[in-house]
ZAMARGU-4260 file (C-alpha; in steps of 0.2 Angstrom, whole numbers, plus 5000, padded with zeros to 4 digits):
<rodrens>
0) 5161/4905/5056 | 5144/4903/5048 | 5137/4890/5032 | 5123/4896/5021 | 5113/4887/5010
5) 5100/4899/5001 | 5092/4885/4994 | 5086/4879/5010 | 5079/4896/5016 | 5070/4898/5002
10) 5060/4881/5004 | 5058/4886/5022 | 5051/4902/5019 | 5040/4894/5007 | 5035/4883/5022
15) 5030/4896/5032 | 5019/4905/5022 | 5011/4890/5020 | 5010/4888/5039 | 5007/4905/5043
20) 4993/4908/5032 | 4980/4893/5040 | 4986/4902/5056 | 4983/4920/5053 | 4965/4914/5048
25) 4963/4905/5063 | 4968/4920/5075 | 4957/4932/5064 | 4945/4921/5067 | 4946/4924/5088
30) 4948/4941/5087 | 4931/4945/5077 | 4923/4932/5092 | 4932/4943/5105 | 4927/4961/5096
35) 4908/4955/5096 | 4907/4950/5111 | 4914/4967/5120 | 4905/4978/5108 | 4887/4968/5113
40) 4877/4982/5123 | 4863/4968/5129 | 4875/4959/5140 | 4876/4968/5158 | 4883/4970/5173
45) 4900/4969/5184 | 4907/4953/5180 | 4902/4955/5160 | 4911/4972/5162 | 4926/4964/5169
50) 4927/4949/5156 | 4927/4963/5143 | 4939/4974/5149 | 4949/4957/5151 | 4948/4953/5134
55) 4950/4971/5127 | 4966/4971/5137 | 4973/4956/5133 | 4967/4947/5116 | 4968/4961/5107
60) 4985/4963/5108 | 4990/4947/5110 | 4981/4941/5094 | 4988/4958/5082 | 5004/4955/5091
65) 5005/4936/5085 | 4999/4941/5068 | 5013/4954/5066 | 5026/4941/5071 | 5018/4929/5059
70) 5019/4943/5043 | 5035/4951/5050 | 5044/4933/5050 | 5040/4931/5029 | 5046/4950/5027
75) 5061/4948/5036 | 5066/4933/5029 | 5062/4939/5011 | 5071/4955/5015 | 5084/4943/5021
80) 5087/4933/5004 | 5085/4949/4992 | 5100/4955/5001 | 5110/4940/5001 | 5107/4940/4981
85) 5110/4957/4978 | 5125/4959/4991 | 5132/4941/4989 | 5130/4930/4977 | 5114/4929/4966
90) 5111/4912/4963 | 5097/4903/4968 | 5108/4888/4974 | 5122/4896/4984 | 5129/4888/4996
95) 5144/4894/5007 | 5156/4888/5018 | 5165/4904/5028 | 5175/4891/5038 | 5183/4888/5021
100) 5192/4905/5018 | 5206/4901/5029 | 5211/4884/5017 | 5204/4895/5002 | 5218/4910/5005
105) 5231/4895/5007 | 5227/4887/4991 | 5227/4903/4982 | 5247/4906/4990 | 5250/4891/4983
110) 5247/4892/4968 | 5253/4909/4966 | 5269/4901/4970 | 5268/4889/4957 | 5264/4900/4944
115) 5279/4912/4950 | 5291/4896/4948 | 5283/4894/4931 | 5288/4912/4924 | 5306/4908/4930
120) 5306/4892/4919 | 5294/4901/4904 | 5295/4892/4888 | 5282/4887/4874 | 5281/4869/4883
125) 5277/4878/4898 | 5262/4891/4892 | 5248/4879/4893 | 5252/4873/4911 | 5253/4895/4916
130) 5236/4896/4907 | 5230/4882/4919 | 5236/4891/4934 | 5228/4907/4929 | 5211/4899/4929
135) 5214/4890/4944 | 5219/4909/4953 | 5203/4917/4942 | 5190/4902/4949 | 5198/4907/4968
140) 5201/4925/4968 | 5181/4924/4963 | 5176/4911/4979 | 5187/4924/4989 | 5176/4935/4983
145) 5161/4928/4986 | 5168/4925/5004 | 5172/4941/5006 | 5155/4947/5002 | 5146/4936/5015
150) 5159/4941/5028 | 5152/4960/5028 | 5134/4954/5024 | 5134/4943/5041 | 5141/4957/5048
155) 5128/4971/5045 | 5114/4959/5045 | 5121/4951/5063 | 5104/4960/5071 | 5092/4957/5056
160) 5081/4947/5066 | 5081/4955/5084 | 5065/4965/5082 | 5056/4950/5077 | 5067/4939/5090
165) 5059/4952/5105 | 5040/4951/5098 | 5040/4931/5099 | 5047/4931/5116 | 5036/4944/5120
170) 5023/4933/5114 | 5028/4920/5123 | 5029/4928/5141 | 5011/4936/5139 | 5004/4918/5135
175) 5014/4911/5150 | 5008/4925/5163 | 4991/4923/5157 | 4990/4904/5160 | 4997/4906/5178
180) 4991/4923/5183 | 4971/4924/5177 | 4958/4913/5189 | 4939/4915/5184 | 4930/4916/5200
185) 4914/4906/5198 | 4905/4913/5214 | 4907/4932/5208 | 4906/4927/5190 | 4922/4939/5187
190) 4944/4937/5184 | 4954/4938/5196 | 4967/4949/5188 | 4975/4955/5204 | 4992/4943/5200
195) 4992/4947/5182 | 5009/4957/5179 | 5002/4968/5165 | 5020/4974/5161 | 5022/4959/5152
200) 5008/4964/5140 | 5017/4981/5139 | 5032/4975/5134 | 5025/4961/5120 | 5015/4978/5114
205) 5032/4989/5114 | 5040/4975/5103 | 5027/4976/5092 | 5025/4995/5091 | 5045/4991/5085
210) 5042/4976/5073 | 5029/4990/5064 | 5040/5004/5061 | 5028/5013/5051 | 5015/5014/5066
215) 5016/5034/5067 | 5000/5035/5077 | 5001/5048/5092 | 4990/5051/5107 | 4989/5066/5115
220) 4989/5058/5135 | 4982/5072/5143 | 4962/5070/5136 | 4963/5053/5145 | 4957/5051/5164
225) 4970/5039/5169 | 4967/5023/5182 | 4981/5014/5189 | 4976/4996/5191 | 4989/4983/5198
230) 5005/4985/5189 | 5001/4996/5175 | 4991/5012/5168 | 4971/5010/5160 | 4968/5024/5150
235) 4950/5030/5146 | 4940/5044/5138 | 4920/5045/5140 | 4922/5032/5151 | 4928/5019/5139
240) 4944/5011/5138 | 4956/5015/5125 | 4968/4999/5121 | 4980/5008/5112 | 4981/5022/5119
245) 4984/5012/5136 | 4994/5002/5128 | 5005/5016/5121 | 5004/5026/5137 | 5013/5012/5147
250) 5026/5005/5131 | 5031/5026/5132 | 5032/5025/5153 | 5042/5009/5152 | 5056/5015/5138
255) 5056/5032/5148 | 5049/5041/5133 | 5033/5052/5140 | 5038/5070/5141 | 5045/5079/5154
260) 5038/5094/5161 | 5048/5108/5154 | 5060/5116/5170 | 5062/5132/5163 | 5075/5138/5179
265) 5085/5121/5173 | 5085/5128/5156 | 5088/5144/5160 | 5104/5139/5169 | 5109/5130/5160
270) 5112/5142/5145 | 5121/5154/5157 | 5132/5142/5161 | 5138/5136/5145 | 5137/5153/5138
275) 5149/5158/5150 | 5161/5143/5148 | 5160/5145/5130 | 5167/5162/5132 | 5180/5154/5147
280) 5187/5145/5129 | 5189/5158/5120 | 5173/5153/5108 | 5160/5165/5103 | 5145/5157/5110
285) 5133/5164/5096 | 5145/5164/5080 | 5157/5148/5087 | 5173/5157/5081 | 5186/5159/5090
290) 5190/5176/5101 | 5204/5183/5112 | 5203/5182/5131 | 5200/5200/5132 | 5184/5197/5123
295) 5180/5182/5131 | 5179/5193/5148 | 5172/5208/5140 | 5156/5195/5137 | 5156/5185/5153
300) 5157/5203/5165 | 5144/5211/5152 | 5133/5197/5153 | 5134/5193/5170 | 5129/5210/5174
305) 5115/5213/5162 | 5106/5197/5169 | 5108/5202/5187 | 5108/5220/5186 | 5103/5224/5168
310) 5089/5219/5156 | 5087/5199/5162 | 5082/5204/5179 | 5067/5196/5185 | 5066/5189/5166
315) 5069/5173/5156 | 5082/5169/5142 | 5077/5173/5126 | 5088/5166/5117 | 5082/5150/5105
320) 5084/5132/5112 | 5095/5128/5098 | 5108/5140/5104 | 5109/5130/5118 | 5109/5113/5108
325) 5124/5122/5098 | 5135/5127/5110 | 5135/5113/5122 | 5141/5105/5104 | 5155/5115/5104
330) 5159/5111/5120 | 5157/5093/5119 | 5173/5083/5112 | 5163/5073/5099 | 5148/5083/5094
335) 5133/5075/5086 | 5139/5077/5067 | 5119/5076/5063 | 5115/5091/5071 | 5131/5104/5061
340) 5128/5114/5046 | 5138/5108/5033 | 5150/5123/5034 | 5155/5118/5053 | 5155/5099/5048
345) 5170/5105/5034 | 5176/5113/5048 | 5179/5098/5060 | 5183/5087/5046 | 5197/5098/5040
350) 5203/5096/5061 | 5205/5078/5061 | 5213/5078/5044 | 5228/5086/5051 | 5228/5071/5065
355) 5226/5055/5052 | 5240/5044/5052 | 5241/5048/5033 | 5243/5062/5023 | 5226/5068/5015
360) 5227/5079/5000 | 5213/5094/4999 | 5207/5083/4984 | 5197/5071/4995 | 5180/5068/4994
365) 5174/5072/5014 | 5159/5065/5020 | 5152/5069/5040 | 5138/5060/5047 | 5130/5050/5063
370) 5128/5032/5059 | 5112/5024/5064 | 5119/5013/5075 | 5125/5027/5085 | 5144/5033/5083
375) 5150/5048/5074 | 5159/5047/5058 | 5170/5057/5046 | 5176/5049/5029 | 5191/5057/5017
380) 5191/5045/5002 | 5202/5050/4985 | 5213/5041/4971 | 5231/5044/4970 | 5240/5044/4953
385) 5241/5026/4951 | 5223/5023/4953 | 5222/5014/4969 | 5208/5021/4981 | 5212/5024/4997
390) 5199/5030/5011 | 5202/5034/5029 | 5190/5037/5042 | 5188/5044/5058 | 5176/5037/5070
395) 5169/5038/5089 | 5169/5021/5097 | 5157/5010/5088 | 5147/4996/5097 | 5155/4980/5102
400) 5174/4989/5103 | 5183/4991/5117 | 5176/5003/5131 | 5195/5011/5129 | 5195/5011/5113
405) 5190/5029/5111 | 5189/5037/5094 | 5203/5032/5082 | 5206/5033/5063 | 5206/5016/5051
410) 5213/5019/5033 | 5208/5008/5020 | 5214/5005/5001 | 5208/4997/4986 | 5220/4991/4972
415) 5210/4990/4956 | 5209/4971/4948 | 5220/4968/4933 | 5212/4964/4912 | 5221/4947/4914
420) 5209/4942/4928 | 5217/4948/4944 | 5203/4956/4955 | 5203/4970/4968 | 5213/4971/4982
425) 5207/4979/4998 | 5218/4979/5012 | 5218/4990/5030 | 5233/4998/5036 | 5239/4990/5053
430) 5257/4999/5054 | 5269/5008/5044 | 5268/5003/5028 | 5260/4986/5033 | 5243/4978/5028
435) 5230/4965/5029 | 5216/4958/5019 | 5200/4967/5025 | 5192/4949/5024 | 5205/4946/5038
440) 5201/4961/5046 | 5183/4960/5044 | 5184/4939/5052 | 5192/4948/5067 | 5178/4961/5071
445) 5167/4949/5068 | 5176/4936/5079 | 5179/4948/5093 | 5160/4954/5092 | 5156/4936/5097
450) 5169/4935/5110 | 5180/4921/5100 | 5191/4933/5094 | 5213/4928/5096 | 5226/4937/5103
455) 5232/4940/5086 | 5215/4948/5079 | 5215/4958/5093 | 5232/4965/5092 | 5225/4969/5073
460) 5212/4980/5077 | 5223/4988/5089 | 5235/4992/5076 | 5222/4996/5064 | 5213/5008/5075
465) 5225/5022/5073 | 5222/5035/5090 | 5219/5055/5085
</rodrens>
């Protein structure tokens, strides 16, 4: 388990500020000698052609890219310690010990028993000893809480840093292929490129196009004459060369990102065929509700034969692309919860509802939606009578579980904190009528995340991930 020490991020982060600043001034610096040098018209020839195109292709990238990592690290990490203090603990001198929960949930058992002894014995005598243990229990059930917190704050910010972590190594690789792969030829006066793996400049230029986020600028890649040299694509227009449109042209090529040619047969083929299967399952493929197998073969004959005899011949499909989009929804097992209306999301919510492990009331709060880090999920959250919370979600296969694991339900529920100091409970349901601490349950996902989970926490999650 991890140990945090804010105090100590906080002075680094100061310290590279510090650092970054004299640097992003130096690298400015080189670029502005870089930019005048290409843009000069009075120097001629092959070889100061080549030099420039060398310098547009490479510096410029490699010094924006080393800049952005530079600004990207202090954002980050102040981004970093805004949410520890607003998700964990707000003081500027936190420090935490996770390895300490285990020891902490012991010593809070203990004195739990003590304090239930006490009330066997209860007298006048005994009341200032009981007040003792209720502040003992308040301090703990707080630094449990605290633990608890920076459990699920570790956990969603386990990839924080992995744009940032790509852009340096990219960084790193263009700095190394340039040292090995560029020779300056001093009988032609020009740089011998031809081992240069260009790729590696692409892929420093793709981490960076992810570090910014907000770079929304598009190219339209077909006013460009396009030259292949060595291992990647130049892009020019009016006979000069476009850096980032290069640049972007071959991040697109390399993530398989450029559009496709549209196949309009494919398409068109495509719709029949899930037209008619839609039909074959008794499912309107227009409307989506359901219809009688009479109907289903009144659509496939009658469409069959208006597109090969009727109407369609010789014609293309006019129905919408989102039709198609639709219906292949339909037909999938899990469909894209992003891409449903909100009546047809109610309408697969109130399907899995009759598979939970639990009874759900009609009284639930429902909420559908596709989670960024790519799974599917449906949540039924309510109160019952006592006012304990309890929330149960249905989910596809999230990342890091089990390939088999397919998608399963997990209820939760909250047990409000007591006026006499007791705080909230929230446990996850691992059989009937049996639960755990969602800290416990949270250390294991974690755990098994990193591959050091046991053969207890994975039996947990088993049992926690109820199958539909």
């Amino acid at each position: 388990m991890s140990r945090i020490d804010i105090g100590e991020i906080q002075t680094f982060a100061h310290q590279l500020h510090t650092a970054n600043e004299t640097a992003i001034k130096s690298i400015k610096d080189i670029k502005t000698a870089v930019k005048n040098y290409t843009e000069d018209g009075s120097l001629k020839g092959k070889a100061v052609d080549a030099s420039k195109n060398y310098y547009q292709m490479t510096y410029f990238p490699l010094c924006d890219a080393i800049i952005k990592a530079m600004n990207e690290s202090e954002e980050r990490l102040a981004q970093y310690i805004a949410d520890f203090h607003a998700q964990v603990d707000g003081s500027a001198d936190a420090r935490i010990d996770a390895d300490g929960l285990y020891e902490l949930g012991k010593m809070i058992d203990r004195i739990e028993a003590k304090k239930e002894a006490l009330v066997q014995q209860m007298n006048t005598g005994t009341e200032g000893q009981m007040q003792s243990y209720r502040s003992q229990l308040s301090i703990a059930y707080k630094q449990e809480n605290i633990l608890e917190k920076y459990l699920a704050f570790e956990q969603s910010h386990g990839s924080f840093f992995d744009n940032l972590t790509d852009l340096v190594q990219g960084i790193q690789q263009t700095i190394r292929e340039l040292q090995s792969n560029i020779q300056f030829n001093s009988k032609t006066g020009t740089y011998d490129m031809s081992k240069l793996n260009f790729t590696t400049v692409t892929r420093m230029q793709n981490a960076l196009g992810k570090a910014l986020k907000d770079n929304q600028t598009t190219f339209n890649f077909d006013e460009y004459q396009k030259t292949y040299r060595g291992q990647m694509w130049v892009l020019m227009k009016n006979g000069i060369v476009d850096v980032e449109a290069t640049n972007a042209y071959n991040a697109a090529m390399l993530n398989g990102e450029l559009p496709h040619e549209s196949n309009e047969a494919q398409e068109e083929a495509e719709l029949l065929q899930a037209i008619i299967q839609s039909a074959k399952e008794g499912v309107d493929p227009v409307t989506g509700q359901e219809i009688s197998k009479a109907q289903g073969f009144s659509i496939i004959s009658g469409f069959i034969f208006y597109y090969t005899a009727g109407g369609y011949k010789g014609k293309k499909l006019k129905i919408p692309k989102k039709l198609l989009n639709n219906i292949k929804n339909r037909r999938s097992k899990t469909p894209k919860l992003s891409t449903l209306s909100e009546k047809e999301q109610l309408k697969l919510a109130n399907k899995y509802k009759k598979k939970a492990p639990i009874a759900i009331p009609d009284n639930a709060k429902i909420k559908a939606q596709t989670k960024k880090a790519g799974y599917e999920q449906i949540s039924y959250k309510w109160k019952d009578a006592d006012g304990v919370t309890f929330e149960v979600r249905w989910h596809t296969r999230t990342p890091g579980a089990p390939k088999e694991q397919g998608n399963t339900f997990v209820v939760e529920k909250s047990i409000p904190g007591t006026a006499d100091g007791k705080l909230r409970v929230e446990q996850i349901m691992v059989g009937t009528d049996k639960w755990v601490s969602r800290i416990e349950w949270e250390k294991a996902i974690f755990a098994r995340k990193k591959g050091e989970s046991t053969l207890e926490q994975d039996k947990m999650l088993t049992d926690g991930h109820w199958k539909e």
